[in-house]
N, C-alpha and C positions, 0 to 999 in steps of 0.2 A: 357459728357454734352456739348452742343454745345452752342458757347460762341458770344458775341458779338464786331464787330468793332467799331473804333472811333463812339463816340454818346454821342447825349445831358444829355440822363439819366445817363451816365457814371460821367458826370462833375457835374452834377447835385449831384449824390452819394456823390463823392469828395469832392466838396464843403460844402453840410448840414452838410454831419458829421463830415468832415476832417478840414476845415479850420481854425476853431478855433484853434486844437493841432497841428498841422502846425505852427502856428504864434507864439506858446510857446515858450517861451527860453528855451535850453537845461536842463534838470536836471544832472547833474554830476554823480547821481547816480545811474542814467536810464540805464536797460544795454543798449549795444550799438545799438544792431538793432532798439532801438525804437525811437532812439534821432530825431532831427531834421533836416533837409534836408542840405547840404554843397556841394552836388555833381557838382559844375558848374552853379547852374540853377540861372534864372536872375529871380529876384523879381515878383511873381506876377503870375508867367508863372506854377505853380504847381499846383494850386490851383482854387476854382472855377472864381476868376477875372474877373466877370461880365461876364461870358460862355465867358472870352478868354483864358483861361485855356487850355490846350494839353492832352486827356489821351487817351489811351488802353486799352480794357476788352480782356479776352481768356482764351482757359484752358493752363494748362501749360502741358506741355511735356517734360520737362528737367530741371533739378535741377543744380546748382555750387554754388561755395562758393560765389560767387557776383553777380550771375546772374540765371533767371529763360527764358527759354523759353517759351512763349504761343503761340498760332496758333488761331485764329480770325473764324469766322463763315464763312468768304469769304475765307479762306485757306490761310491768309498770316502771314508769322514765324516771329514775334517779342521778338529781347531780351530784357529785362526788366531787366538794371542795376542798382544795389543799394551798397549801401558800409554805413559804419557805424552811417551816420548821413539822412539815408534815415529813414521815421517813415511809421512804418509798421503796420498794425492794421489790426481789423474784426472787424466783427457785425455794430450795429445799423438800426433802426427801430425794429415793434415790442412792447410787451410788455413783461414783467418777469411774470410769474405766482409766485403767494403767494408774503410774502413777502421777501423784500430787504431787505438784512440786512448793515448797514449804512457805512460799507466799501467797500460796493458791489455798482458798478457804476451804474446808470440806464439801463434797456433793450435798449432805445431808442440813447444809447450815444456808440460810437465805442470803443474799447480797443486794447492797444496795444496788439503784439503779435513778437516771435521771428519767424525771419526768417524762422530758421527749423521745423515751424511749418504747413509751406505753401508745399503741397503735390503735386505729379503730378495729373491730373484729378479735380486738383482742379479750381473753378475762378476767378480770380485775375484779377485788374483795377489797372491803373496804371498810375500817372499823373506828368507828369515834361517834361523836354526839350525830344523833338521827332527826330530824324532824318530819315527821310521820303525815304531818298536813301538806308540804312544803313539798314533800319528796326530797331531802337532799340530809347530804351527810358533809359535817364537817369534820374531815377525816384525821386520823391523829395514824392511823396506817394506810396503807395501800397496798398491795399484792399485786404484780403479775402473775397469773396462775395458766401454768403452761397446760394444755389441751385432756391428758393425760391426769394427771391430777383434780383439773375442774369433773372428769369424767367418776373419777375415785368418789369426789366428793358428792356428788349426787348421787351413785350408788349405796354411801354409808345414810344419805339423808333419808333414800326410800327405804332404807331397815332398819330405822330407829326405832322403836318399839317392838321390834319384828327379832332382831338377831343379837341386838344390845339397846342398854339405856344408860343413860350417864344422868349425872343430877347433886345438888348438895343432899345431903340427912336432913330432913326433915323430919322422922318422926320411926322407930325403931317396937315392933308390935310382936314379940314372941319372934315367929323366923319370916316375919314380912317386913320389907324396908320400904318407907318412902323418900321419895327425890323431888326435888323441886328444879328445874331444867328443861332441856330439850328444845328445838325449835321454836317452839311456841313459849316458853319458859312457864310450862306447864307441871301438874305434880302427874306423876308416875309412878310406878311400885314392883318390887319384884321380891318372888318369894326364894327362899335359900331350905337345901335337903341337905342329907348323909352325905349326898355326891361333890355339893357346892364347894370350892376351892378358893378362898381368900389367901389375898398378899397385900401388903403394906411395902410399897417400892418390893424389894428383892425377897423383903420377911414374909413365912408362912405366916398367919394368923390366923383369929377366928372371929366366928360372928359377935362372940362380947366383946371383944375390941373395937367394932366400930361406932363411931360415936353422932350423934347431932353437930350436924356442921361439917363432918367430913366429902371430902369430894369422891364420889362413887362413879365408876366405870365398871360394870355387868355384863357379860354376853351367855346367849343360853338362847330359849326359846317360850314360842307360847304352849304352855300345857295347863288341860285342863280352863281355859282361860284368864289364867293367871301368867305373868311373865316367870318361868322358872330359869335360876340362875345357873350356870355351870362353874363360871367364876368371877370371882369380884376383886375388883383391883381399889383400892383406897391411893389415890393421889396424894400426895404431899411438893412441898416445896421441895427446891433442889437443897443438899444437905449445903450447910456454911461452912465456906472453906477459912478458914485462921490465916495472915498472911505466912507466908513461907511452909506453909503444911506440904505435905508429899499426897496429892490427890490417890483416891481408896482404885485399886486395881479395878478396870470392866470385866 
């Protein structure tokens, strides 16, 4: 299967489903491969981190006891190190057919997985400190990413600029935004009309609500040469629950 380079929808993966069990405290009684990251990496940098996150998609081609080799669709060999406190997982998105039964985690939510469970031919993402001379990652996640998915993810990365853009605010110009993001962690812009549709999580809003620094997610088109937006989604954190609260109805 032919696999994908550094890309947005790769951090993107990482982040939806990963970040949360990333930021979990270790369980003690987790085996080892699934525990939580300690390899070196500096706060922040594994993870989706407002897409300043580092990761790697590819198939793999070699197996060790610490390390998997993958090889990228542009044909470059990356090893992808992990060691005890690296969390290693599959799945999410999706849904379960029938039903769940109540120790079975949702379709939509990742699970862990041991190491030995990651095959050659397989495709695996991988997110943590990168060395760019070296080719290798010292991984603080890892992905199995089933066929289906790796497939999704390379279709959102050929229409980045194309059908959407995502990116932090960098700079806000009458009804033109700038992003700083993407792939390449490049700046990009897109302009907003009469048409364009803002939301803040579930809230309508508008475009003087959005602020410098906010995380922007756009889809629309090229017009005119310009990206025109149809509508813009402002990300936020997940809202803080208080203990014993009554979570807000979906």
């Amino acid at each position: 299967m032919k696999a994908c380079r550094i890309s947005l929808p790769l951090l993107l993966l990482l982040g939806a489903l990963s970040l949360g069990a990333v930021s979990q405290d270790p369980n003690p009684n987790q085996d080892p491969s699934q525990s939580t990251p300690q390899r070196g990496q500096r706060g922040g940098r594994g993870g989706f981190g407002g897409m300043m996150g580092r990761g790697v998609m590819g198939t793999v081609t070699e197996i060790a006891s610490d390390h998997f080799t993958i090889k990228t669709d542009t044909g470059e060999v990356y090893t992808v190190h992990y060691s005890v406190n690296t969390r290693i997982m599959k799945g999410g998105g999706g849904q379960r057919r029938g039903q769940a039964s109540d120790n079975e985690p949702p379709a939509n939510l990742p699970t862990p997985i041991k190491a030995s469970e990651i095959k050659v031919g397989d495709a695996i993402g991988a997110s943590g400190e990168i060395d760019a001379n070296v080719k290798s990652v010292g991984a603080v996640v890892i992905f199995q990413i089933d066929p289906e998915r790796a497939k999704q993810m390379r279709e959102m990365q050929a229409n980045y600029g194309k059908t959407w853009v995502m990116g932090r605010v960098t700079a806000i110009n009458d009804v033109k935004v700038t992003l700083q993001g993407g792939p390449d962690n490049a700046t990009h812009t897109f302009v907003a009309d009469e048409n364009t549709t803002f939301r803040k999580r579930r809230d309508p809003v508008t475009l003087a609500d959005i602020q410098v620094g906010d995380m922007i997610r756009a889809e629309g088109s090229i017009k005119n040469g310009s990206f025109l937006a149809t509508s813009v989604a402002v990300m936020g954190p997940p809202p803080q629950r208080t203990e014993g609260a009554t979570p807000a109805p979906q």
